[in-house]
N, C-alpha and C positions, 0 to 999 in steps of 0.2 A: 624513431617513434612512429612512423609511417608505416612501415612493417608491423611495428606489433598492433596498430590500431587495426589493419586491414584483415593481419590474423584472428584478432577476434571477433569480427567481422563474419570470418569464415566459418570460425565458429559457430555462431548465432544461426546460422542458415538452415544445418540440419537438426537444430533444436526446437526452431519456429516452425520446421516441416512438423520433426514428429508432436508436435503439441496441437496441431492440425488434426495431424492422424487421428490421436487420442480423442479430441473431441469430437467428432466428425462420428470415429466407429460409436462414441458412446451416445450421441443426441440416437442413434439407428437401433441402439440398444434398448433403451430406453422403453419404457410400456408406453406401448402407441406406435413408440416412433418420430419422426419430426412431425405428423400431422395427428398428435396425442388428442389437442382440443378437438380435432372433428370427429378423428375414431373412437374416443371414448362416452361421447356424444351419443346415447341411445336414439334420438329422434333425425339422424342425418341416415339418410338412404345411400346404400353403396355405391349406388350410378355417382349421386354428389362426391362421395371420397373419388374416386376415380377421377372426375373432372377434377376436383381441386388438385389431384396429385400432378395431372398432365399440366397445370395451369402453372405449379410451381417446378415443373420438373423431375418429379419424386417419382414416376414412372419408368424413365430410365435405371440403368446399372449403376449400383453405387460407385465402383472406380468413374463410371464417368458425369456422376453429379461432384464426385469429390474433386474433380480437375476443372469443370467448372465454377465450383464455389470458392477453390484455392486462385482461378486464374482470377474472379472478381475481387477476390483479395488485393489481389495483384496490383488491380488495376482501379480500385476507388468504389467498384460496386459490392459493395457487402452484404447485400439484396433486401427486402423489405420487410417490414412487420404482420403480423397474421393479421392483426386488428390496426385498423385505418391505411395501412399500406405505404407506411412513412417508411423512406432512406431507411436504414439500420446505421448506417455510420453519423449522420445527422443527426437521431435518435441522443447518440453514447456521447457525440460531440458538446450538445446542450446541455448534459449533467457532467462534462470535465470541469470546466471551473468551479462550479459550488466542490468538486472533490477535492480538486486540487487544493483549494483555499483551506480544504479542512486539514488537510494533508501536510499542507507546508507550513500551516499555523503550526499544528502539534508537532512537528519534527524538530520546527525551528525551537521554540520550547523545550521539549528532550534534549535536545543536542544541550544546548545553553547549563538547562539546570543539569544536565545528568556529567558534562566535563566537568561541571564545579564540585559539584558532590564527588565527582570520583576524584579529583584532583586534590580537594583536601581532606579525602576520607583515605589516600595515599601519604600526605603528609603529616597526618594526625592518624598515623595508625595505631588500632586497639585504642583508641580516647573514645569519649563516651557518645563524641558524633560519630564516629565510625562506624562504632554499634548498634545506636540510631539508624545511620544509613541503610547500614547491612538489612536489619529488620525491619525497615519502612522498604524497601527493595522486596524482599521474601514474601513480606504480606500482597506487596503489589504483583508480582507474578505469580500469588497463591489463590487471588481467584480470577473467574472471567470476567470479560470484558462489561460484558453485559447485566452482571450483579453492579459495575461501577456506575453504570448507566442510569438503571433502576433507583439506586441510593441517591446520586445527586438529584435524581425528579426530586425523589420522596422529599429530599431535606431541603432543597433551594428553591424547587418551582412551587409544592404544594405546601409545606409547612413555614419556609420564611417567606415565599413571593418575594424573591428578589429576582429570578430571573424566569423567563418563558422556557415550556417545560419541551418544545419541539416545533419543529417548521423553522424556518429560513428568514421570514419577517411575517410582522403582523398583517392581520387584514386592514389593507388601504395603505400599508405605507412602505410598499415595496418600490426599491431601489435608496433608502432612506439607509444610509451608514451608520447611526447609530442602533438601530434595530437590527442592523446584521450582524453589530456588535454584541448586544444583548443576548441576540440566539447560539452566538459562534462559541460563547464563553464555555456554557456547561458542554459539548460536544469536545470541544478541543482540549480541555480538560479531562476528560476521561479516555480520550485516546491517547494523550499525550503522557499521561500517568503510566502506566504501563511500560513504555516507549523509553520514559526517563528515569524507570528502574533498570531497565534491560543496558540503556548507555553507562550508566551510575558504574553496574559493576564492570565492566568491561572497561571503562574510564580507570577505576582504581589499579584492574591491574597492569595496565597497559604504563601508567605512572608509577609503580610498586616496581614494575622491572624496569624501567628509564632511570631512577631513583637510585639504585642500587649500582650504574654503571659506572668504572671507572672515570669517566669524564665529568661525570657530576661533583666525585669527589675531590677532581682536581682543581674543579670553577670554586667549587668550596672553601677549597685550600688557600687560592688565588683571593679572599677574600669580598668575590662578587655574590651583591646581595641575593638573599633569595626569590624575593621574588622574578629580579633577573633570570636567577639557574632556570626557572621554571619556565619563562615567558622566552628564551632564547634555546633555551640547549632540551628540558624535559618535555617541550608541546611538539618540537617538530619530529622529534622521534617517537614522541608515543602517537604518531599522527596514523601511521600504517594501518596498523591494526584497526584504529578506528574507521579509519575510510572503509576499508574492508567490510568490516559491519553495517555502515549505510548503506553496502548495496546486496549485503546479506537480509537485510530489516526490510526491506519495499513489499517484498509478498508479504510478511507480517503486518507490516502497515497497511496495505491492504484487504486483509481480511479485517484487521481491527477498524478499517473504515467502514468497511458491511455492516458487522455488529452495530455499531453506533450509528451509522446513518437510516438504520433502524428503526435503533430505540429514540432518537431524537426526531423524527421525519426529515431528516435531510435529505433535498432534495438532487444527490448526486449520484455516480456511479452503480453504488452500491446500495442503496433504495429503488436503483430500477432495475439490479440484478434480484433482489429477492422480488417484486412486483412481476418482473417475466416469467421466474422461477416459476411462481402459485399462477401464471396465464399461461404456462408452457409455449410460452415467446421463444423457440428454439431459435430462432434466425437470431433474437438479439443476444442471447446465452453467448452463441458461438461467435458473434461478436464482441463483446465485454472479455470472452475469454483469450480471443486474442490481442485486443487493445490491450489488456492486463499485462501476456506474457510479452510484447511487444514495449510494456512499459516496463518493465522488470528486465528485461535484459537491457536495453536502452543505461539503466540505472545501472547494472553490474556492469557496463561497459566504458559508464563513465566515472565509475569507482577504480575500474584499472587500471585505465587513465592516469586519473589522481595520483594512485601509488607508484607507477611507472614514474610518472614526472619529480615524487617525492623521492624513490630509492630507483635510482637508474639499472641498479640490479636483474629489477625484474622483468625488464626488456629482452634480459638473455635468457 
């Protein structure tokens, strides 16, 4: 198991290089450049872009700002913000809990509902929840995120006022648990919607082929009840596959955090990547973008993990 964790390990190494590369060549490409806010600035005088570029370094050759801003990487300095001049990893570090929490609300969610729906939309194949499922699944990955967004404002926050239509807590009563409850609800609800269509079907057929194996019909035979075959012999085999998929779904869940932390004002992640986006905050872009892929292989790593430890197979 030590082998194969360090291999993929080794793997990760030149994938976090070139996703470096990529973003690095593309903030240079970019109109402007890393310092878009001051050059595109009509009232800033050249002498000032000059100074500013020497001051952040942007005057040098790009191979050797790109070896400098990979060594800060390296080593904890992920450099500062254009505006107020705060840490960049400080910055990303303050909005990971509000993500996280959005994140592992709605997953944990999906997971939940989407193995039940797939699990009896396996056992109650072509019955009329089945079909149910199948079409409540279609419709949920037929439109975007941000249509789901927009609809629960419309019908929860501004037509029943049952719930608050964005922010994190009221004004004056932050750190207040039940208000973070109130705001969490419609946010992780519509991320999680999506999420637990995508498990739903991938659940059913992961059970549809478990369901059909010789073993199943033997515990049948054997006269052990069903929901036993299921809870012993049909969850640990259709496990694979599913793990698989959580660490397939983190960049998905990811972007669907964006969206929504959006449209809700949430004050995470992905509300201060669109906010740098519209301030051409390139230090924190190319920061967020490796906290991202750093979280995303992290998560495929410890998906293989999972499967490793579940089918020892795949260690060879």
């Amino acid at each position: 198991m030590i082998r194969f964790i360090l291999r993929r390990l080794a793997q990760a190494v030149p994938l976090l290089v070139g996703v470096s590369l990529i973003g690095f060549g593309l903030m240079h490409l970019a109109p402007g450049g890393p310092l878009a806010i001051y050059t595109l600035n009509p009232s800033i005088q050249v002498q000032d872009i000059e100074r500013i570029k020497a001051v952040f370094g942007l005057d040098q050759p790009v191979p050797v700002q790109y070896l400098k801003w990979a060594t800060g990487l390296a080593t904890g300095d992920w450099g500062t913000t254009f505006f107020g001049g705060r840490p960049v990893l400080a910055t990303i570090l303050e909005r990971l809990p509000a993500t996280l929490l959005l994140m592992g609300s709605a997953l944990a969610i999906a997971i939940l509902l989407g193995l039940g729906i797939g699990l009896l939309g396996a056992v109650r194949r072509y019955s009329v929840f089945d079909a149910l499922a199948t079409s409540g699944a279609l419709f949920a990955l037929s439109f975007p995120t941000f249509w789901f967004g927009l609809m629960a404002i419309w019908i929860f926050a501004i037509e029943l006022r049952w719930l608050p239509s964005g922010g994190m807590y009221e004004l004056g009563e932050e750190g207040d648990p039940l208000s973070l409850l109130r705001h969490l609800v419609l946010p992780v609800m519509v991320l999680a919607l999506v999420i637990t269509a995508t498990w739903s079907r991938y659940a059913r057929s992961a059970f549809l082929e478990v369901l059909g194996q010789d073993f199943m019909r033997t515990a049948r035979a054997k006269g052990m009840p069903l929901r036993a075959r299921l809870l012993r012999h049909a969850l640990p085999n259709a496990a694979k596959p599913l793990i698989a998929l959580l660490g397939v779904e983190l960049p998905f869940l990811f972007s669907g955090a964006l969206v929504t932390e959006t449209i809700f004002g949430w004050p995470g992640m992905g509300r201060l990547f669109v906010d740098a986006l519209g301030m051409k905050e390139y230090p924190v872009l190319m920061g967020l973008m490796m906290f991202t892929a750093l979280f995303v292989i992290a998560g495929n790593l410890i998906a293989d993990i999972a499967i490793a430890a579940v089918d020892p197979r795949v260690r060879l």
